[in-house]
VOVEX-795328 format. One record per residue: x, y, z of N, C-alpha, C, O in turn; residue in one letter. Coordinates in steps of 0.05 Angstrom, whole numbers, padded with zeros to 5 digits, always signed. Each point is the difference from the previous one (the first is absolute). Layout:
XYZXYZXYZXYZa ...
//
This chain:
+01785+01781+02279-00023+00016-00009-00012+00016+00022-00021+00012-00004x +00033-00012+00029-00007+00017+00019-00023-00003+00020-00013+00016+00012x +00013-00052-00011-00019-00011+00021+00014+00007+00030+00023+00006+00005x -00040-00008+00009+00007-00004+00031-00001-00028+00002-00009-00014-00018x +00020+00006+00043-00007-00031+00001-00028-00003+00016+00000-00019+00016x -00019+00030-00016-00027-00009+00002-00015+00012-00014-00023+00003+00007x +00033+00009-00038-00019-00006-00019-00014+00020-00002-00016-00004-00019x +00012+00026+00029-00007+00024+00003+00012+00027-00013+00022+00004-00010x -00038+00011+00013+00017+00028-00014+00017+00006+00013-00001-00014+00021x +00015+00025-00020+00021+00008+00019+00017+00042-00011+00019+00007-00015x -00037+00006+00031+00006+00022-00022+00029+00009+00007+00020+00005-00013x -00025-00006+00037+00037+00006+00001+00014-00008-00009+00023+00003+00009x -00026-00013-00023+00023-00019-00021+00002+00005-00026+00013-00012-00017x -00033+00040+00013+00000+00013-00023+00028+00008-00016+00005+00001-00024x +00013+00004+00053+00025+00019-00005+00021-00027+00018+00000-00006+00024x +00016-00006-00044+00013-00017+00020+00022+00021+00006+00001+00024-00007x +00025-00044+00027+00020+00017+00020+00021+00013-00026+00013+00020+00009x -00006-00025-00033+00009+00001-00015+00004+00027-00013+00021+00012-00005x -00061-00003+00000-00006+00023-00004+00017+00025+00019+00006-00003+00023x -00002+00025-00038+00003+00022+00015-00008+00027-00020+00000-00001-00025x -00007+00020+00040-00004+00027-00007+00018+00022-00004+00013+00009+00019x -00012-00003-00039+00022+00029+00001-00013+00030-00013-00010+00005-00022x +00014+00006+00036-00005+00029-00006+00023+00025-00004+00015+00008+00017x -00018-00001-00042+00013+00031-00002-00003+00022+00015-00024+00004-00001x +00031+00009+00011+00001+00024+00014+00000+00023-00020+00021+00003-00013x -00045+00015+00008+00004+00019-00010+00006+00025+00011-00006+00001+00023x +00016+00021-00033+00012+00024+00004-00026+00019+00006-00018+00005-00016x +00020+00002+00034-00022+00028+00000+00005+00018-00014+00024+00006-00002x -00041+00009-00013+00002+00017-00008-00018+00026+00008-00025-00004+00003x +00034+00030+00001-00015+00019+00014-00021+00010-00015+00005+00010-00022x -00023-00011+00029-00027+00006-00008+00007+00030-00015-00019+00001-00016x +00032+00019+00011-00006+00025-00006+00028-00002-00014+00009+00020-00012x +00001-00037+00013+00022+00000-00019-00014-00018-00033-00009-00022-00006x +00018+00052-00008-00012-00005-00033+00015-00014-00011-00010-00010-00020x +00041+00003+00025+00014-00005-00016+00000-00039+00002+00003-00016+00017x -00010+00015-00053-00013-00040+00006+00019-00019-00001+00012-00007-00021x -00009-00004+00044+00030-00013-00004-00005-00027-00010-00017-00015+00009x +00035+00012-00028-00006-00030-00007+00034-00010-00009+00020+00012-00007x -00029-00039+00013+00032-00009-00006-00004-00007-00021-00023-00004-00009x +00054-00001-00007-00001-00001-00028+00017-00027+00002+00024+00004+00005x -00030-00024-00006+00005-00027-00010+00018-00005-00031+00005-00023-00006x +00002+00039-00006+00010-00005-00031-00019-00023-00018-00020-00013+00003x +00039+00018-00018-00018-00033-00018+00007-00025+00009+00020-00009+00011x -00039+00000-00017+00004-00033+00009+00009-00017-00019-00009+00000-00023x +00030-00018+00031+00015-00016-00008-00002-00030+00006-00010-00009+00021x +00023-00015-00050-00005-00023+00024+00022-00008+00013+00023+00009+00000x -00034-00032+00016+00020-00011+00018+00037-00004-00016+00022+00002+00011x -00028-00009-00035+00022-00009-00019+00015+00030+00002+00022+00004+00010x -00038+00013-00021+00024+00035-00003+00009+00005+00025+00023+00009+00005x -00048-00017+00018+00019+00013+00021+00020-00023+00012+00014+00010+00017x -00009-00034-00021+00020-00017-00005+00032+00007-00006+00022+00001+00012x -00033+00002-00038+00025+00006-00025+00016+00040+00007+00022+00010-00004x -00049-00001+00016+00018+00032+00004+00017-00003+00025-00008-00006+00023x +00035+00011-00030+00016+00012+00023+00019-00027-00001+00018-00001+00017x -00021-00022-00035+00003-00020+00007+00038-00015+00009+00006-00022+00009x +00009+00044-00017+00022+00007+00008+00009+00015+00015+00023+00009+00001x -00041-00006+00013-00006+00015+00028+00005-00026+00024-00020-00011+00010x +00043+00005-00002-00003-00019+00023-00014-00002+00027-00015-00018+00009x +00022+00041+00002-00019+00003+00022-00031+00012-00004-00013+00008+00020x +00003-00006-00048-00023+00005-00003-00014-00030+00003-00018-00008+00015x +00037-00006-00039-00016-00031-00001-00002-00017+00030-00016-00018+00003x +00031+00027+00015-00005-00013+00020-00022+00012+00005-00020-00013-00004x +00018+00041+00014-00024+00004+00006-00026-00009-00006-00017-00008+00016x +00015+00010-00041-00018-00013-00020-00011-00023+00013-00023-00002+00010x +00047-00021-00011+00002-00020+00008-00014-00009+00030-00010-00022+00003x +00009+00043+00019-00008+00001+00029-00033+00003-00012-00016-00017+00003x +00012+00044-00016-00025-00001-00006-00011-00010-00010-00023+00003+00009x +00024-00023-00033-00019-00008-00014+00000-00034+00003-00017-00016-00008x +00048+00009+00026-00004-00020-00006+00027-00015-00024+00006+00012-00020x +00005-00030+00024+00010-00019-00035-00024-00011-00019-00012-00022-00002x +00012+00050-00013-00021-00003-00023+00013-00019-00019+00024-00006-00001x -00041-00001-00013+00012-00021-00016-00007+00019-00040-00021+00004-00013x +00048+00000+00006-00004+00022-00021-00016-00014-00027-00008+00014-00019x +00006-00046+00023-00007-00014-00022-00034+00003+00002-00012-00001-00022x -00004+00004+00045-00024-00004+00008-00009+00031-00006-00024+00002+00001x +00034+00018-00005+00002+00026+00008-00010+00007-00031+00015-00008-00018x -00041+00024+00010-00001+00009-00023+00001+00023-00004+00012+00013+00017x -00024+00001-00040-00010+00038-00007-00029-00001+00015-00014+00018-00010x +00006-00027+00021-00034+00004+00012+00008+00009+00022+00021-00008+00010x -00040+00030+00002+00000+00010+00017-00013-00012+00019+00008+00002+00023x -00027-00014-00030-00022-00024+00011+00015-00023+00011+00014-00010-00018x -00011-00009+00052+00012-00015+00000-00030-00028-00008-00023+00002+00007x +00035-00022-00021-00019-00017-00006+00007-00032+00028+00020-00008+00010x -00042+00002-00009+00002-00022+00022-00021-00027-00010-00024+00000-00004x +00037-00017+00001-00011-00022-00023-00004-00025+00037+00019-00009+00014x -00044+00005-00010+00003-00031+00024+00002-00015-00015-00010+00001-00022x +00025-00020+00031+00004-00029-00024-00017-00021+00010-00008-00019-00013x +00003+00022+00041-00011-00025+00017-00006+00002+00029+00010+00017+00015x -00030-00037-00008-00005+00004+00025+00001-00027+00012-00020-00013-00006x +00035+00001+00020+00005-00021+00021-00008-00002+00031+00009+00014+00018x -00028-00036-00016-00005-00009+00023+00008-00016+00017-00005-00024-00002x +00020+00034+00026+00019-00024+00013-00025+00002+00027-00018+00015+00007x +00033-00046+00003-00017-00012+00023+00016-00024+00008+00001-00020-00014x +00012+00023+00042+00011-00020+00011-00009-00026-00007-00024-00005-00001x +00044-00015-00005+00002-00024-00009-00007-00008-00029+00002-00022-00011x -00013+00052+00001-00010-00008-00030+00013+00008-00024+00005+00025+00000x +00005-00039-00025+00008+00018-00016-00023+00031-00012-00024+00005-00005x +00048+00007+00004-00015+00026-00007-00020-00003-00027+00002-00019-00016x -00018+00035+00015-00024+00006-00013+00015+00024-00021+00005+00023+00007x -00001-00031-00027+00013+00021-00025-00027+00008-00016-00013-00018-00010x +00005+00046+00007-00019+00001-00014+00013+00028-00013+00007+00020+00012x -00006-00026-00052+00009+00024-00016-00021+00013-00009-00021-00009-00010x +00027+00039+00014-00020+00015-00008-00010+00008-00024+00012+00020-00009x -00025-00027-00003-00018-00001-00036+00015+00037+00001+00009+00012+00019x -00012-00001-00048+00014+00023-00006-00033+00017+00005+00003+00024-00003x -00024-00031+00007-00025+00011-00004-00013+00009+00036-00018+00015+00006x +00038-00033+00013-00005-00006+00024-00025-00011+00003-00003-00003+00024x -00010-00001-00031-00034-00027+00000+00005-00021-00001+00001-00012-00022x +00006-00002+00046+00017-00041-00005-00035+00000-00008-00016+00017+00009x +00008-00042-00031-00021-00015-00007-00010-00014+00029+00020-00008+00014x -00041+00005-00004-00011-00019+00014+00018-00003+00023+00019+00016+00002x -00020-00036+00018+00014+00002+00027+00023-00007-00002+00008-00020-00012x +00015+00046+00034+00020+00013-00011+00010-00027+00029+00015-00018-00006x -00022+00020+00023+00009-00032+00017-00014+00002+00027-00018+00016+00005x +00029-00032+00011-00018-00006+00020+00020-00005+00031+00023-00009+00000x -00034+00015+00015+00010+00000+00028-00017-00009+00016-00024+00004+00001x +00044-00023+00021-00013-00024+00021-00010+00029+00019+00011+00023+00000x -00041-00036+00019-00009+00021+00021+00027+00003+00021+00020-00013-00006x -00020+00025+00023+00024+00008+00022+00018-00003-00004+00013-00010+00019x +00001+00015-00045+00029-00008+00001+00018+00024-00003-00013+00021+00004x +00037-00015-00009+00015+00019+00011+00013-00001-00024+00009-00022-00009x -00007+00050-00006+00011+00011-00028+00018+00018+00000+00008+00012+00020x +00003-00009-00048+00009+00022+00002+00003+00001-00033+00003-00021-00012x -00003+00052-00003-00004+00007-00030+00023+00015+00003+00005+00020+00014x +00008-00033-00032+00026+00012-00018+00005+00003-00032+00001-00016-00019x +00000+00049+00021-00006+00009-00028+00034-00001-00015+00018+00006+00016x -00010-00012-00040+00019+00000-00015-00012+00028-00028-00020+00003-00013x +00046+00012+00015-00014+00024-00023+00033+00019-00010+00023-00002+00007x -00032+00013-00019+00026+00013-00020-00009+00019+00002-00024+00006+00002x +00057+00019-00001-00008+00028-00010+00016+00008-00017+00023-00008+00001x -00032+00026-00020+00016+00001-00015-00005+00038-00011-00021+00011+00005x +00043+00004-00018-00002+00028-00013-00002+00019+00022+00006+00024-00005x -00012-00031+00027+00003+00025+00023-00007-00011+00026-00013-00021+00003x +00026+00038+00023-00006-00008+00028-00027+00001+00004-00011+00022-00005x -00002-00042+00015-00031-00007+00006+00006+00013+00040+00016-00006+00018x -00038+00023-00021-00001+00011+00024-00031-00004+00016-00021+00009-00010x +00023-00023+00033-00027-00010+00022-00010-00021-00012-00024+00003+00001x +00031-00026-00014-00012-00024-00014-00023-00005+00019+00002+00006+00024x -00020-00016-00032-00023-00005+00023-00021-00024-00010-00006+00001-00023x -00006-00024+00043-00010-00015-00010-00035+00004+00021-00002+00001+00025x -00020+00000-00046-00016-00009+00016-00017-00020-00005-00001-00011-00022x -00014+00003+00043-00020-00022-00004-00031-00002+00009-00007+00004+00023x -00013-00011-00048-00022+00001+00024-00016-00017-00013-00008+00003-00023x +00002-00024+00039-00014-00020+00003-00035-00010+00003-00010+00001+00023x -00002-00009-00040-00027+00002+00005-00013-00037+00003+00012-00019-00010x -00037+00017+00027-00011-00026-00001-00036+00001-00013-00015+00018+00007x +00011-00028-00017-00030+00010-00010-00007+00028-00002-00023+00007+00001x +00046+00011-00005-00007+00030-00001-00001+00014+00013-00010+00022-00003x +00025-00033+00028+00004+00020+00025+00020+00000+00008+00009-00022+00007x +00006+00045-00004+00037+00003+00002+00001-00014+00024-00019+00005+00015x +00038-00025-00007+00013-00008+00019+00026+00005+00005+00009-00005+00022x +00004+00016-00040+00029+00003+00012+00015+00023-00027+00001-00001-00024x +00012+00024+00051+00009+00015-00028+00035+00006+00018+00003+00001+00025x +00013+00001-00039+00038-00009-00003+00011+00024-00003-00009+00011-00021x +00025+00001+00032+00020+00026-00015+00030-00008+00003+00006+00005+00023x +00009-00013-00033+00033+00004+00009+00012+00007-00016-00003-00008-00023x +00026+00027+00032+00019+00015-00010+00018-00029-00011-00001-00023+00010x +00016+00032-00036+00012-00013-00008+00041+00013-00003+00021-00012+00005x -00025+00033-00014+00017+00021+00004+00012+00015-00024-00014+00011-00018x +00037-00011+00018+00010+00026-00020+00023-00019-00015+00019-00011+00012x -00024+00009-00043+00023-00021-00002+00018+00021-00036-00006+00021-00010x +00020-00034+00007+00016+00008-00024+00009-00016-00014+00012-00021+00005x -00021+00038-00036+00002-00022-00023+00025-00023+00006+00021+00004+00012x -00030-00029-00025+00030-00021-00001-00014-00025-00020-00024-00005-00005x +00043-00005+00000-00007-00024-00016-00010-00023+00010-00013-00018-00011x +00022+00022+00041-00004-00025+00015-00034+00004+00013-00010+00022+00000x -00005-00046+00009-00024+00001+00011+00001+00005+00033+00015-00009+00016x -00039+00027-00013+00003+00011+00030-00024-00027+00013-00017-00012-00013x +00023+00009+00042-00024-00015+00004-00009+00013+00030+00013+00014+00015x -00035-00020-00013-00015+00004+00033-00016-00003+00006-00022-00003-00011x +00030+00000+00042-00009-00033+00012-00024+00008+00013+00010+00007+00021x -00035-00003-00019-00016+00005+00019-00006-00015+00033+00002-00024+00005x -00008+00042+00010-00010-00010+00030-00015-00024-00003-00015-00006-00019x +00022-00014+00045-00013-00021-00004-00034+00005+00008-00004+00016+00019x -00020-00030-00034-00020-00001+00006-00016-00027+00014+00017-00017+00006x -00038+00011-00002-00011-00015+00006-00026+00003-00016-00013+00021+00000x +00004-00048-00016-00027-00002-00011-00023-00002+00017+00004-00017+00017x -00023+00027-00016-00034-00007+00017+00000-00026+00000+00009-00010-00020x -00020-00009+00043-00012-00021-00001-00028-00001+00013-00012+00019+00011x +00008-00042-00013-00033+00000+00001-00018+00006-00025+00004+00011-00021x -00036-00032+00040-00020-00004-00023+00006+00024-00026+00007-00004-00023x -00017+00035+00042-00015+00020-00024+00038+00009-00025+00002+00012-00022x +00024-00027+00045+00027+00008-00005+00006-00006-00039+00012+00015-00015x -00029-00048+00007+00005-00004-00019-00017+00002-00018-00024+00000+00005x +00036+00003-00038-00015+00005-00013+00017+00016-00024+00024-00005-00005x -00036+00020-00006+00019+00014-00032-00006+00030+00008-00020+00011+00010x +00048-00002-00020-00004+00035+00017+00009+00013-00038+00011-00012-00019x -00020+00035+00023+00020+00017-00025+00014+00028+00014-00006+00013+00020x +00024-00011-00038+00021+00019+00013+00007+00018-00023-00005-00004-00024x +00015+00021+00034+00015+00026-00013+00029+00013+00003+00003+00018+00017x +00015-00024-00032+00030+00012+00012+00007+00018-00018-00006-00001-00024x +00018+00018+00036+00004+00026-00014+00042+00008+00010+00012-00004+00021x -00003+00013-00046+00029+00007+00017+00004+00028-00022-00003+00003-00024x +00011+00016+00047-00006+00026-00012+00018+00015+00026-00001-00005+00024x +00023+00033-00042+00023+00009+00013-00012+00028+00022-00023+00002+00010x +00040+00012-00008-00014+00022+00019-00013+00023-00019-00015+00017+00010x +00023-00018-00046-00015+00014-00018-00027-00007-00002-00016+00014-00012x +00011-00033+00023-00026-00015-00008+00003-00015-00026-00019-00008-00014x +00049+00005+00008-00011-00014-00032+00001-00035+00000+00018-00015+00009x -00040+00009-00020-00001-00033+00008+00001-00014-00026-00010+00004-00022x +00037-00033+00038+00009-00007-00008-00017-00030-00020+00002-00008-00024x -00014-00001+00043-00018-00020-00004-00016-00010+00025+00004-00005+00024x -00024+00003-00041-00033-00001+00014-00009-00033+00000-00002-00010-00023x -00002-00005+00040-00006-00029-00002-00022-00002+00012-00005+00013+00020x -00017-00034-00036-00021-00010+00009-00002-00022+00000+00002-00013-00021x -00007+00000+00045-00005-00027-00002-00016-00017+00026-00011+00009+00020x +00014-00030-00026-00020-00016+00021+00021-00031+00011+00018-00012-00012x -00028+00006+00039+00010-00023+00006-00013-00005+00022-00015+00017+00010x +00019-00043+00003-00016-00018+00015+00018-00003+00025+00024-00003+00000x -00043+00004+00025+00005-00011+00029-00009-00023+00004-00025-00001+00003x +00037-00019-00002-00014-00029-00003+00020-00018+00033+00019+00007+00012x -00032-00025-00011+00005-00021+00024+00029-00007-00005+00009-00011+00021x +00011+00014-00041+00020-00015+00001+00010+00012-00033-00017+00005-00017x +00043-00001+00013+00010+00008-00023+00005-00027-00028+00008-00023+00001x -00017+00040-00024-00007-00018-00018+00031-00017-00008+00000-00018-00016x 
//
C-alpha cells in the first residue's frame, strides 16, 4: 500500500521504478502553411478482424505475431473495448500463508477487508483477465487515509497485456508496514486500476487494520 518503513509519507514513491513516460513527437507544421494536415486513420476495427485479415498471409501472421503478441483467438471478441475483470488480490509475507482476498463484483468488501502485523514486510499480488482487445498502460493506484488525513498515495505501472483465456498476475514491490504507538489502528483506502485511456476498470474501497501482530 505504499508505506515507507517508518511510517511516513513518502512522496517519491508516488511513481515507483516500474513507471515510465512516453511521449509522441509531433510534426511541425508551418505557421503560414494553410493546407490542414491530418492523418487519416481509416475505420476502426477489432482486434478479432484485424486477426482474421490477411490470415493466409504467412509472413504477415508472423508479424502480427511480433506485434501483438500470441493472442489467444478464443479470449478475442467484436468489442473494440479491451475489458479487464481483477479476480483477486493476495497478500504474501515471509513465513506466512498468503492472505487470498476475492473481489465482491461491486468492489466495496463489507467491513474489515484484513489486517496487517506493524513492521512487517509485504508484498500485493493482483490476479486479473483480459479479454476482447489489447489492454494498453494497465495502471494501479492507491491512496490511503487514517482519521481523514491521506497518509499514503501508490502509482505502478502494471503494463500492456493481450486478450487470453489464461489469468495474468502481478507481483508488486515489497513494502514495509508503519510501526509504532500512532502506527496502529484502522486506515481506509482507495484502489483504482485504469489503462492509459483513462478507462477504469474497477474502483475499490475499503478498510483494514495495523495491529501488534497478525490475526
Amino acid at each position: 500500500m505504499g508505506f515507507d518503513e517508518k511510517g511516513h509519507d513518502d512522496e517519491s514513491g508516488d511513481e515507483k521504478g516500474s513507471m515510465a513516460e512516453r511521449s509522441i513527437a509531433g510534426t511541425e507544421v508551418d505557421e503560414d502553411d494553410d493546407v490542414e494536415r491530418k492523418l487519416d486513420l481509416g475505420p476502426q476495427c477489432s482486434l478479432k478482424e484485424q486477426l482474421e485479415k490477411d490470415k493466409d498471409d504467412e509472413s504477415l501472421r508472423r508479424w502480427k505475431e511480433q506485434l501483438l503478441g500470441s493472442v489467444n483467438i478464443n479470449s478475442v471478441g467484436e468489442s473494440l473495448e479491451p475489458e479487464v475483470k481483477i479476480l483477486s488480490l493476495a497478500i504474501k509475507s515471509a513465513g506466512r500463508d498468503d492472505i487470498v482476498l476475492p473481489i465482491p463484483e461491486d468492489g466495496n468488501p463489507e467491513g474489515l477487508w484484513f489486517t496487517l502485523k506493524e513492521g512487517s514486510r509485504y508484498r500485493l499480488v493482483f490476479t486479473f483477465q483480459v479479454s476482447h482487445n489489447i489492454v494498453s498502460g494497465l495502471k494501479y493506484t492507491n491512496t490511503v487515509w487514517k482519521t481523514g488525513i491521506k497518509v499514503d498515495s501508490t502509482k505502478e505501472m502494471i503494463g500492456t497485456f493481450s486478450p487470453q483465456v489464461e489469468t495474468y498476475t502481478h507481483e508488486m514491490p515489497e513494502e514495509t508496514t508503519p510501526s509504532g504507538l500512532f502506527a496502529k489502528g484502522t486506515y481506509s483506502a482507495k484502489s483504482k486500476f485504469v489503462d492509459d485511456d483513462k478507462k477504469l476498470y474497477l474502483e475499490i474501497n475499503y478498510t483494514f487494520d495495523i495491529r501488534k501482530d497478525w490475526i
